[in-house]
CHARMM internal coordinates of N, CA and C (Angstrom, degrees):
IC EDIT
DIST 1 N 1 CA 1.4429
DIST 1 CA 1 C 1.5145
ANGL 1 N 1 CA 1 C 109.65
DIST 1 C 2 N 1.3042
ANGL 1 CA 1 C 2 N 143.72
DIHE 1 N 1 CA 1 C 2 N 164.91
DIST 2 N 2 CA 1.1600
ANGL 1 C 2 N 2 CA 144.62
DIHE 1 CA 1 C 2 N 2 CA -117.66
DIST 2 CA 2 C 1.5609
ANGL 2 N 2 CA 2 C 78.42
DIHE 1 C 2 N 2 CA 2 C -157.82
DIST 2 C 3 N 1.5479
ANGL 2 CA 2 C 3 N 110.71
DIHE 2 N 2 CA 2 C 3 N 123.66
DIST 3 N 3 CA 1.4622
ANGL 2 C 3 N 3 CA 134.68
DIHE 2 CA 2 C 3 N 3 CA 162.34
DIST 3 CA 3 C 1.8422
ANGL 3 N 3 CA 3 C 89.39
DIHE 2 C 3 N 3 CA 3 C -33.65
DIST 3 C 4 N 1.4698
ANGL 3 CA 3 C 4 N 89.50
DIHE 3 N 3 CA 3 C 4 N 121.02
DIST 4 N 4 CA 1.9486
ANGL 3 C 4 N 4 CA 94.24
DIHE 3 CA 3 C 4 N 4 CA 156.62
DIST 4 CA 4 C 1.5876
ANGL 4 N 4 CA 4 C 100.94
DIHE 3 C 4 N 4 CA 4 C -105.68
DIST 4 C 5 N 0.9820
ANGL 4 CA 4 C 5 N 146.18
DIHE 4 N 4 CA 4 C 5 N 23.15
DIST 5 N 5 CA 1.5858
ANGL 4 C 5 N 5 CA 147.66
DIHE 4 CA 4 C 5 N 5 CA 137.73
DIST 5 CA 5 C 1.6041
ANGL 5 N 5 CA 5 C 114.31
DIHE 4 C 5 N 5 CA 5 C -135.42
DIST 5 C 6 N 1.5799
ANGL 5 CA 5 C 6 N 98.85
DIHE 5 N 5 CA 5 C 6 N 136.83
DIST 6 N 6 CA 1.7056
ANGL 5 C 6 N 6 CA 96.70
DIHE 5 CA 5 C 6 N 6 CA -169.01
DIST 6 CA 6 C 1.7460
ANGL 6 N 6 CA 6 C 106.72
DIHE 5 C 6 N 6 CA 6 C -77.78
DIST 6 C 7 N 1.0903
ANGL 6 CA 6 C 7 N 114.25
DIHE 6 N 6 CA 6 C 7 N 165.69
DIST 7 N 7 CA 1.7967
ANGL 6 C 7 N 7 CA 115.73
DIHE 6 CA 6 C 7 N 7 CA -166.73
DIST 7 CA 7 C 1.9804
ANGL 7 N 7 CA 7 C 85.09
DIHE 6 C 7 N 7 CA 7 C -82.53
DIST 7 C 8 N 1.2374
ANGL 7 CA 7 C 8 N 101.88
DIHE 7 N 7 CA 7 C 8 N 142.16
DIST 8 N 8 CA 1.5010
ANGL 7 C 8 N 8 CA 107.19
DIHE 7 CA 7 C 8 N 8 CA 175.96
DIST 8 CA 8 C 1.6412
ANGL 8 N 8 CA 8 C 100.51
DIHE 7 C 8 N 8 CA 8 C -103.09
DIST 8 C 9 N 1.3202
ANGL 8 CA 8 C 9 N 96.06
DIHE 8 N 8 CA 8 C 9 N 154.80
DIST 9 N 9 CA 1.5892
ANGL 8 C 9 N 9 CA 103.84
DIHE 8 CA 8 C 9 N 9 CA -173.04
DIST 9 CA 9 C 1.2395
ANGL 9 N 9 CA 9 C 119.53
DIHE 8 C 9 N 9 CA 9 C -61.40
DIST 9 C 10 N 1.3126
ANGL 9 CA 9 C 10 N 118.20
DIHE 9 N 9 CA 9 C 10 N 134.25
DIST 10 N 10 CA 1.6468
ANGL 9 C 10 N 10 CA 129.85
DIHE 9 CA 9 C 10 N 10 CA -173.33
DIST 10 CA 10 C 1.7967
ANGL 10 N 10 CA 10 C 112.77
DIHE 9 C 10 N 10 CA 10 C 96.02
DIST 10 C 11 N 1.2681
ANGL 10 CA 10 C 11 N 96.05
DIHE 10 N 10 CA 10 C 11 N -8.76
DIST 11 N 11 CA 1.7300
ANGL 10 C 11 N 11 CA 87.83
DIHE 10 CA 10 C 11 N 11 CA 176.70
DIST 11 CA 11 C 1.4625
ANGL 11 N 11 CA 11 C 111.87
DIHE 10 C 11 N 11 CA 11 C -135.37
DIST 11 C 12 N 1.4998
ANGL 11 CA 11 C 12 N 91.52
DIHE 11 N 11 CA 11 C 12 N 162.48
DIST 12 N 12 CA 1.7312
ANGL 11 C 12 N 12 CA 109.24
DIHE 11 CA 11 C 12 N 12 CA -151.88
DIST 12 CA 12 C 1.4992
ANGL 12 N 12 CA 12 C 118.62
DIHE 11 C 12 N 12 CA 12 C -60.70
DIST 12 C 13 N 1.2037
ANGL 12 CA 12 C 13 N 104.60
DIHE 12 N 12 CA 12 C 13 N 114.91
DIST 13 N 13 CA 1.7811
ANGL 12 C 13 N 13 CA 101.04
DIHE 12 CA 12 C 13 N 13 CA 176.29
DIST 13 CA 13 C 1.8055
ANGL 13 N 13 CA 13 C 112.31
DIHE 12 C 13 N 13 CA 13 C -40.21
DIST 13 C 14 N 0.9355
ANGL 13 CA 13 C 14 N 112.28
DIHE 13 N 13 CA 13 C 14 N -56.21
DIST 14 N 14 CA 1.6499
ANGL 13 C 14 N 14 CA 112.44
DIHE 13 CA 13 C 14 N 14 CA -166.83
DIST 14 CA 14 C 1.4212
ANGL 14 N 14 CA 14 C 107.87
DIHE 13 C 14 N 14 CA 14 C -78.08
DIST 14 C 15 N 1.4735
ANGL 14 CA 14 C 15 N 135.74
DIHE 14 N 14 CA 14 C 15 N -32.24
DIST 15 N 15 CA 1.3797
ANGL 14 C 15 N 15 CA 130.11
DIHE 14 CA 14 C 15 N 15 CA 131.32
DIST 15 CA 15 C 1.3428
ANGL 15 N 15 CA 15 C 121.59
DIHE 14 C 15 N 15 CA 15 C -12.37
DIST 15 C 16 N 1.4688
ANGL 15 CA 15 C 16 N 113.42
DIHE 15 N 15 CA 15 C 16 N -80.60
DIST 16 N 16 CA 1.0421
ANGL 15 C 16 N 16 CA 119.84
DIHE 15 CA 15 C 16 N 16 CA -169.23
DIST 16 CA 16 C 1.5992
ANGL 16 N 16 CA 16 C 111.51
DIHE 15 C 16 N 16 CA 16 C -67.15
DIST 16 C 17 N 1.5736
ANGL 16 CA 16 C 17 N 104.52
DIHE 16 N 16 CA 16 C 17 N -45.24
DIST 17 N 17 CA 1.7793
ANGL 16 C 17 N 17 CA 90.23
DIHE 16 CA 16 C 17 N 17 CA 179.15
DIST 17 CA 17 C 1.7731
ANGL 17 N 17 CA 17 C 115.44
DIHE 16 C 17 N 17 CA 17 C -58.99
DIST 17 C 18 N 1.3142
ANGL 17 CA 17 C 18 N 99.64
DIHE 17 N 17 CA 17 C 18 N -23.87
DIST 18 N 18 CA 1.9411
ANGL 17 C 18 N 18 CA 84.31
DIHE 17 CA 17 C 18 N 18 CA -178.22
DIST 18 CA 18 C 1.3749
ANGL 18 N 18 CA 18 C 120.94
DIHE 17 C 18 N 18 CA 18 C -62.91
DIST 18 C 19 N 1.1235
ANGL 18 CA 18 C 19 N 93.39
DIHE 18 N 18 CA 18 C 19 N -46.00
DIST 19 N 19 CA 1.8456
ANGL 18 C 19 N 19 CA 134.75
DIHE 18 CA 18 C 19 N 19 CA -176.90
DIST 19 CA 19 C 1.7903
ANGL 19 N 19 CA 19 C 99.03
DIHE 18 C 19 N 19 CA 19 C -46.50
DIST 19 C 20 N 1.5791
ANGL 19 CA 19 C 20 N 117.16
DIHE 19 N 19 CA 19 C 20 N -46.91
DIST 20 N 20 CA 1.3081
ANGL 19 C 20 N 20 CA 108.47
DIHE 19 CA 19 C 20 N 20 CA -170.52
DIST 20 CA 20 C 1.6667
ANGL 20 N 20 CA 20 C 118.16
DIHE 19 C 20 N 20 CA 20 C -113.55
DIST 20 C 21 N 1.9884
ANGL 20 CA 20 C 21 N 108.94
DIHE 20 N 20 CA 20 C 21 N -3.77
DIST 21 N 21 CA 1.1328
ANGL 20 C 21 N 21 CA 106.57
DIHE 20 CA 20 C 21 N 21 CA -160.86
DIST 21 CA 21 C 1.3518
ANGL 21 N 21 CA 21 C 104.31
DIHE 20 C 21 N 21 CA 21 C -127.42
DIST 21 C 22 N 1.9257
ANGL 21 CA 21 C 22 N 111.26
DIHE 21 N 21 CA 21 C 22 N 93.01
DIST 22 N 22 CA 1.3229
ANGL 21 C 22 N 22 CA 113.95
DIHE 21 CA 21 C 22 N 22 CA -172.29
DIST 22 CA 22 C 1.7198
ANGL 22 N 22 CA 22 C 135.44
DIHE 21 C 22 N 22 CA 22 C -33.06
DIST 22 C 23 N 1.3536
ANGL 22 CA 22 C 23 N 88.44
DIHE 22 N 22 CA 22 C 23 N -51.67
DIST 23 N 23 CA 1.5489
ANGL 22 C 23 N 23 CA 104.33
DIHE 22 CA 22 C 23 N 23 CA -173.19
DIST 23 CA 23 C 1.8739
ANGL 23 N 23 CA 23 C 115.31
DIHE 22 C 23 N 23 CA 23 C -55.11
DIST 23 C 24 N 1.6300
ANGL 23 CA 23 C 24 N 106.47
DIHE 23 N 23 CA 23 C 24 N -14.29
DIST 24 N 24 CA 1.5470
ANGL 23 C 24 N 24 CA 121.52
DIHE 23 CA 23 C 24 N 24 CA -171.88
DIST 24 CA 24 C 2.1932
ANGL 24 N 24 CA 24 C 96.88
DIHE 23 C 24 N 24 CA 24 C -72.64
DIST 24 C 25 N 1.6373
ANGL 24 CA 24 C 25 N 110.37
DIHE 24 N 24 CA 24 C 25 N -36.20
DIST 25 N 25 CA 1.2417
ANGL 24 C 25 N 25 CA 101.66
DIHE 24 CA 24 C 25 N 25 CA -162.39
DIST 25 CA 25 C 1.9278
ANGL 25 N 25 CA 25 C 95.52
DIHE 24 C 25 N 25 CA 25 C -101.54
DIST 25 C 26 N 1.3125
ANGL 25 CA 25 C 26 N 114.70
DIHE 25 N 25 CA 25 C 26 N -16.28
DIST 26 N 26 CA 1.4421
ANGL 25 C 26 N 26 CA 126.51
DIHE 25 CA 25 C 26 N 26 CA 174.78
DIST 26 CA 26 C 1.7944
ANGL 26 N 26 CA 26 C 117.96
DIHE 25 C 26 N 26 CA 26 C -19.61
DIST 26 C 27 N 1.1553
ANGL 26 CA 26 C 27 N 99.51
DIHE 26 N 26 CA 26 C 27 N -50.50
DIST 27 N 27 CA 1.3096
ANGL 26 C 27 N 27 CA 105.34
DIHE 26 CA 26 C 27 N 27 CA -173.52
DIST 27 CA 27 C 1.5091
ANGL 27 N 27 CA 27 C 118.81
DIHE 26 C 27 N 27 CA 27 C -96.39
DIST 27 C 28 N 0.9908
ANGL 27 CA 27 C 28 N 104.84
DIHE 27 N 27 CA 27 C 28 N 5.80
DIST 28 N 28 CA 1.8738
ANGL 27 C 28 N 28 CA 109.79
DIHE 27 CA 27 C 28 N 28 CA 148.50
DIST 28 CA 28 C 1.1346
ANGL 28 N 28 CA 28 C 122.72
DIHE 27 C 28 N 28 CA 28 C -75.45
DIST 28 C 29 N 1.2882
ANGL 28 CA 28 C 29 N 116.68
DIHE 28 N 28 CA 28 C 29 N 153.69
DIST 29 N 29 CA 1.3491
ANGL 28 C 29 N 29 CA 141.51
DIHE 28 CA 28 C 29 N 29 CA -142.32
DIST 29 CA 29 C 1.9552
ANGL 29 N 29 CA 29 C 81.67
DIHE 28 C 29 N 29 CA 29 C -116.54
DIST 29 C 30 N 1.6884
ANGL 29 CA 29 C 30 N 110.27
DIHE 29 N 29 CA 29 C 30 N 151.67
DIST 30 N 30 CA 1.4450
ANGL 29 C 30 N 30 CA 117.33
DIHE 29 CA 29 C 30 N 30 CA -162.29
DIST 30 CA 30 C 1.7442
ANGL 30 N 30 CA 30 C 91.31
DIHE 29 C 30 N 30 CA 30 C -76.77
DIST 30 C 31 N 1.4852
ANGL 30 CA 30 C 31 N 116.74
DIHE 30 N 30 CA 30 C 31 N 136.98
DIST 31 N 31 CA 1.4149
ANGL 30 C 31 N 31 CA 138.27
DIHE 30 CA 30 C 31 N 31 CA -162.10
DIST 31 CA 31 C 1.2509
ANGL 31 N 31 CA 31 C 123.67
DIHE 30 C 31 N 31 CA 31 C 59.04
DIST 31 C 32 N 1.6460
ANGL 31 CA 31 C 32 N 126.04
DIHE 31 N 31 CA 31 C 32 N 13.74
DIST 32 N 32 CA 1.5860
ANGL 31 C 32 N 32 CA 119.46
DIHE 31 CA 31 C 32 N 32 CA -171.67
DIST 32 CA 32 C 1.2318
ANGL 32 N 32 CA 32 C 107.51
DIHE 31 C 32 N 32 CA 32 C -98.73
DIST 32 C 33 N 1.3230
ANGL 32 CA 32 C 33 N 118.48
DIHE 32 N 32 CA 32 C 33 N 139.41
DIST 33 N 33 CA 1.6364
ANGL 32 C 33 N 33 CA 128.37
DIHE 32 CA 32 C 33 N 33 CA -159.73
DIST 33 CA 33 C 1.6793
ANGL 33 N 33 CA 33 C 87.01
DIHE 32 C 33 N 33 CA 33 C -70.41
DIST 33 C 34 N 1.9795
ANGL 33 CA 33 C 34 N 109.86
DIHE 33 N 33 CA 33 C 34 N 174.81
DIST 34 N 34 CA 0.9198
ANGL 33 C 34 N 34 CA 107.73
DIHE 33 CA 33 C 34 N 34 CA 169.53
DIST 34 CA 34 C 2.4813
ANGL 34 N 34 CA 34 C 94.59
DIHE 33 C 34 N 34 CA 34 C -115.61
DIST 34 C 35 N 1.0298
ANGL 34 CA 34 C 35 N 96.86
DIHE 34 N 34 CA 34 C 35 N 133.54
DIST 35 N 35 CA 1.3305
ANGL 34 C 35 N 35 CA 113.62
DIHE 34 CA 34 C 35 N 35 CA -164.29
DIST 35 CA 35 C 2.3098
ANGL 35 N 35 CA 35 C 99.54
DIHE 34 C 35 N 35 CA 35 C -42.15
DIST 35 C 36 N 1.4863
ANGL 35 CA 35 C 36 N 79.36
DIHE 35 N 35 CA 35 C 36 N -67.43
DIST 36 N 36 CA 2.0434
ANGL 35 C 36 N 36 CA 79.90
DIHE 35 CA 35 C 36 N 36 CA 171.09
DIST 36 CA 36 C 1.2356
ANGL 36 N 36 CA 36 C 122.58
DIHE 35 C 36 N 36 CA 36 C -61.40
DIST 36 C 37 N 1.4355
ANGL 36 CA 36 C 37 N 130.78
DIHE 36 N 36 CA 36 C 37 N -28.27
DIST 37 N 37 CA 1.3341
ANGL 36 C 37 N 37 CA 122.86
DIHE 36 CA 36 C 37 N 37 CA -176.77
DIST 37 CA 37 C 1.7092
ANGL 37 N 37 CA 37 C 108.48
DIHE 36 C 37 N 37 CA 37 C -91.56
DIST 37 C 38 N 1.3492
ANGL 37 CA 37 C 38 N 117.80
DIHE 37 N 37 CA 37 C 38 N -24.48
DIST 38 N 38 CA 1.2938
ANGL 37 C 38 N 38 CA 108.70
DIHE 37 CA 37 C 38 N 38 CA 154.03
DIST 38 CA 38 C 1.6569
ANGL 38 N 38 CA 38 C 115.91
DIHE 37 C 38 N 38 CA 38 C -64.73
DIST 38 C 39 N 1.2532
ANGL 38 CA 38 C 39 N 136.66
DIHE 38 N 38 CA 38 C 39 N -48.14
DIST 39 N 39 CA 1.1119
ANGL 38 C 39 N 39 CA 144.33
DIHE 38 CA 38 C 39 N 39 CA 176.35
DIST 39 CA 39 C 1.6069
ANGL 39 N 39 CA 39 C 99.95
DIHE 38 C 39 N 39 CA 39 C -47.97
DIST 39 C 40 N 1.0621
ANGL 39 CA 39 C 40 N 122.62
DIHE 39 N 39 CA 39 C 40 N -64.30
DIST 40 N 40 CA 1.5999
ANGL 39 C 40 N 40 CA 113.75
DIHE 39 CA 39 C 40 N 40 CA 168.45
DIST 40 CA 40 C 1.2607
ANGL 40 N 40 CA 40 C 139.87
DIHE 39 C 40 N 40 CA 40 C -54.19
DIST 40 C 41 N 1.4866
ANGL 40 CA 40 C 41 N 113.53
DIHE 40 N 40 CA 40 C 41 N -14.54
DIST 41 N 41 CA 1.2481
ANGL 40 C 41 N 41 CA 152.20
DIHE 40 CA 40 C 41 N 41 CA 157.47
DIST 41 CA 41 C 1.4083
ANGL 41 N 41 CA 41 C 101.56
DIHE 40 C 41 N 41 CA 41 C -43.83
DIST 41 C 42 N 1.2191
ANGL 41 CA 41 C 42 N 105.52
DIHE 41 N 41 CA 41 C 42 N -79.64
DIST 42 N 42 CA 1.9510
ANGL 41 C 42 N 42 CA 119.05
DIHE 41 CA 41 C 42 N 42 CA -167.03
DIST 42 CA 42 C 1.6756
ANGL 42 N 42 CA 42 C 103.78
DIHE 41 C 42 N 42 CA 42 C -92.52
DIST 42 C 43 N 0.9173
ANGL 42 CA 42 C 43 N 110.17
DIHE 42 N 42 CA 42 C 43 N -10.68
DIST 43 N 43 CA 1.6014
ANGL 42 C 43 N 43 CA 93.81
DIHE 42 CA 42 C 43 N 43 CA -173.65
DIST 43 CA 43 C 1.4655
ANGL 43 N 43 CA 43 C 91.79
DIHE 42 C 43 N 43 CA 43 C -138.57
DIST 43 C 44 N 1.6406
ANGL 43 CA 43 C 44 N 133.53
DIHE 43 N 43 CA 43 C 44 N 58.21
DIST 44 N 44 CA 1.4438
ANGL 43 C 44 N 44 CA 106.72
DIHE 43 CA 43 C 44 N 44 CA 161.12
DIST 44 CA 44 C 1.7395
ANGL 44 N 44 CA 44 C 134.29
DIHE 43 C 44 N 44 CA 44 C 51.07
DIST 44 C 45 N 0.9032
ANGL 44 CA 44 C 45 N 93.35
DIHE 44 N 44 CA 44 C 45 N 172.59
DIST 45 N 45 CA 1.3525
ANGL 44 C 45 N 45 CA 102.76
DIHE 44 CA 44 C 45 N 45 CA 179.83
DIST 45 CA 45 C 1.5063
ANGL 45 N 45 CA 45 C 100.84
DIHE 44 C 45 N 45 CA 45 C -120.74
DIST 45 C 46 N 2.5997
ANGL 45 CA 45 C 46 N 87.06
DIHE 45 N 45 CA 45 C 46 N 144.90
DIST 46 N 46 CA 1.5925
ANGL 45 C 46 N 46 CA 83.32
DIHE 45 CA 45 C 46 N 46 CA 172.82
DIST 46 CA 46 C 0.9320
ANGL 46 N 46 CA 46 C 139.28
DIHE 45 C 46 N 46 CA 46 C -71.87
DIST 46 C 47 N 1.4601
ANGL 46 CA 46 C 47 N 142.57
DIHE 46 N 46 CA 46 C 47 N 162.97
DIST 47 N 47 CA 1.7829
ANGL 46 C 47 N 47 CA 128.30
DIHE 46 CA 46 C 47 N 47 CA 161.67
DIST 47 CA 47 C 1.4633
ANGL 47 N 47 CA 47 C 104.30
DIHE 46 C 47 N 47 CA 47 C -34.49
DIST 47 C 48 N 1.9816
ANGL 47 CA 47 C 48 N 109.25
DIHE 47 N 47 CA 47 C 48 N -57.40
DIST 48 N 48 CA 1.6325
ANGL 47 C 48 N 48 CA 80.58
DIHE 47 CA 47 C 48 N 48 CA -161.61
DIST 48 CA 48 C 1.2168
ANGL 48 N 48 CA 48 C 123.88
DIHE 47 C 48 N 48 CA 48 C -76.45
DIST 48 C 49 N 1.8331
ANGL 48 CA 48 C 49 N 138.85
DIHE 48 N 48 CA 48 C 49 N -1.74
DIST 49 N 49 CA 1.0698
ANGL 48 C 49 N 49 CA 119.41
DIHE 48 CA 48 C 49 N 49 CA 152.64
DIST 49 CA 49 C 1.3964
ANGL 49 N 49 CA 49 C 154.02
DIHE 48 C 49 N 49 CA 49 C -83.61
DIST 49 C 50 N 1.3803
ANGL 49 CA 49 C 50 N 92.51
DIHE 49 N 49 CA 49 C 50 N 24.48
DIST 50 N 50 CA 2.0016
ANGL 49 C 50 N 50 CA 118.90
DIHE 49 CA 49 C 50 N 50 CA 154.08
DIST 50 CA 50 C 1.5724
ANGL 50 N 50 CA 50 C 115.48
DIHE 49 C 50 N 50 CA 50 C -39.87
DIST 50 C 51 N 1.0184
ANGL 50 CA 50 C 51 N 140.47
DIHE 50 N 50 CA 50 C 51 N 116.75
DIST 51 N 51 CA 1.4695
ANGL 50 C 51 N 51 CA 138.26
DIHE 50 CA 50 C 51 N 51 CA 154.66
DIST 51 CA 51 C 1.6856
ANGL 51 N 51 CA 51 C 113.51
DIHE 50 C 51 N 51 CA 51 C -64.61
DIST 51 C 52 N 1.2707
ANGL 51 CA 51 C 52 N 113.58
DIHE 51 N 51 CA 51 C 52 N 100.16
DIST 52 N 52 CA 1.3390
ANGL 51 C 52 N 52 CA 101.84
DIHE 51 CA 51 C 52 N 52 CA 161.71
DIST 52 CA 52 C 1.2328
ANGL 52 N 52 CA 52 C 151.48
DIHE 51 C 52 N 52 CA 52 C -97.67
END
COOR INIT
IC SEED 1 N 1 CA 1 C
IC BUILD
């Protein structure tokens, strides 16, 4: 599915796509983490997914 808001400059593409694109957290089960957004959680975000 196709970003329904474009990532604004300086912030994280995969942030932002979870953040705006339902169908990405859909298939979790009720309380199950999602594996990358915990990973972004504890360890930041990479350089290369900066929007510049």
């Amino acid at each position: 599915m196709a970003l329904r808001r474009p990532v604004p400059h300086g912030q994280c593409r995969q942030r932002w796509h979870h953040a705006y694109d339902p169908s990405i957290h859909r298939k979790l089960k009720p309380r199950e983490d999602c594996g990358p957004c915990v990973d972004h959680m504890r360890n930041g975000h990479p350089p290369d997914q900066i929007q510049n």
